[in-house]
N, C-alpha and C positions, 0 to 999 in steps of 0.2 A: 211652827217648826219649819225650819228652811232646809231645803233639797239638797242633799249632797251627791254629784255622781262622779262615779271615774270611770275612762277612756282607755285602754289600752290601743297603741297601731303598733303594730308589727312590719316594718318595710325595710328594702335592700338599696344599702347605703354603700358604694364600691368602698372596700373590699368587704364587709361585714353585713350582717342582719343588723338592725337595730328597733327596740322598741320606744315608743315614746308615752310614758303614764300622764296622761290631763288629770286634774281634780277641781273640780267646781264645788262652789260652795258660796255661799253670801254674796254672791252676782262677781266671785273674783274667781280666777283660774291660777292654777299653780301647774309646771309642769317638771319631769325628769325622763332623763336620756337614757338610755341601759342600752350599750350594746354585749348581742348576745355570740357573736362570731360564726359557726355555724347555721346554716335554717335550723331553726328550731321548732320542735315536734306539737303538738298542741299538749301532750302532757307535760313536757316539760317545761312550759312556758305557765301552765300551772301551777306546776309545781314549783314553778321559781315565785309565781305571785306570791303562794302562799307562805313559802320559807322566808323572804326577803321584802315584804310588801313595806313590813314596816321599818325598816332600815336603809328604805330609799332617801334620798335629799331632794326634796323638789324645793325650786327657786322661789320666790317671793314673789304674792301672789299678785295679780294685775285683776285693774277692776275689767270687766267683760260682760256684754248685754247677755242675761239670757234669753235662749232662744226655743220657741214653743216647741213640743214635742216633734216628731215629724211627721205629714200629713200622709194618707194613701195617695199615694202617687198616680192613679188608676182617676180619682175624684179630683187630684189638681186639674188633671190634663183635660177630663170632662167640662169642668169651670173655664180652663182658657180657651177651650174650643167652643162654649158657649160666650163667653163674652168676644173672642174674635166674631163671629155669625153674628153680635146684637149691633158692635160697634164699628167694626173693619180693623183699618191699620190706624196706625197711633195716633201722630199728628195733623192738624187740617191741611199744610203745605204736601205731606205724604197723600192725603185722601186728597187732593187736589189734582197731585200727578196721577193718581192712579186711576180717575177718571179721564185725565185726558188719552191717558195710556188707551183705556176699554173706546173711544169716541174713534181713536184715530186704530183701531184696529178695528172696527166695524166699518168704517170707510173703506179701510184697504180688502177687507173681505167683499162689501160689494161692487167696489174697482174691477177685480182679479175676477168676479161670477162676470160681471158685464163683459169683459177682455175673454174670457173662456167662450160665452156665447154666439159673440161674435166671430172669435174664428172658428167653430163650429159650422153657423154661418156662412161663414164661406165656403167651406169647405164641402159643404152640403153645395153651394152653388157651382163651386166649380168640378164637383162628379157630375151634377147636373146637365154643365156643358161639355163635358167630355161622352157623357151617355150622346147628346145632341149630335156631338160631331161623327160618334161611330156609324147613327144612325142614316145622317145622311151620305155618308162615303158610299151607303150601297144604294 
């Protein structure tokens, strides 16, 4: 026995609401337009299903993969945040820059400690000589 399901969307089309009915079935989709003119209320939109469902026209139907139910969203994201941490970024050309990226920013961080310490350095030596010079003025 093969799956049948249908889709209503409800969206604002300037100037009108419009809904649009999917119907799936034997891996083909059929669809129909129905605009409703006002927002329409969620009873109303019911109760239009059910008075008129069967006297919609939907188009002829197109074949269409289906597509597996949809997953918890919560366990994709856990999965891609595990396979990012097992493998990195995608390509070797990508994983290539991004090591040179991490090589030449460990450089420049211990450039910047070296250049820090140094003027530190100095500047240690030159209180140094200013202590030196006060002391002998007297």
């Amino acid at each position: 026995m093969d799956k049948v399901s249908d889709r209503l969307t409800v969206f604002f089309e300037e100037p009108f609401w419009v809904g649009v009915f999917e119907r799936s079935s034997e891996g083909k989709l059929s669809a129909c337009k129905v605009t409703f003119g006002a927002e329409p209320r969620d009873y109303e939109i019911y109760e239009f299903v059910l008075k008129n469902y069967v006297h919609l026209r939907f188009s002829p139907a197109v074949a269409t993969s289906v597509r597996k139910a949809g997953r918890n969203p919560k366990r994709l994201q856990r999965e891609v945040r595990k396979e990012m941490q097992n493998e990195g970024i995608g390509t070797k050309s990508q994983q290539a820059l991004k090591l040179q990226q991490e090589q030449l920013k460990t450089e420049r961080k211990t450039v910047s400690r070296e250049r820090r310490e140094a003027e530190k350095v100095r500047k240690f030596e030159l209180k140094q000589q200013k202590k030196k010079e006060k002391h002998r003025g007297r």
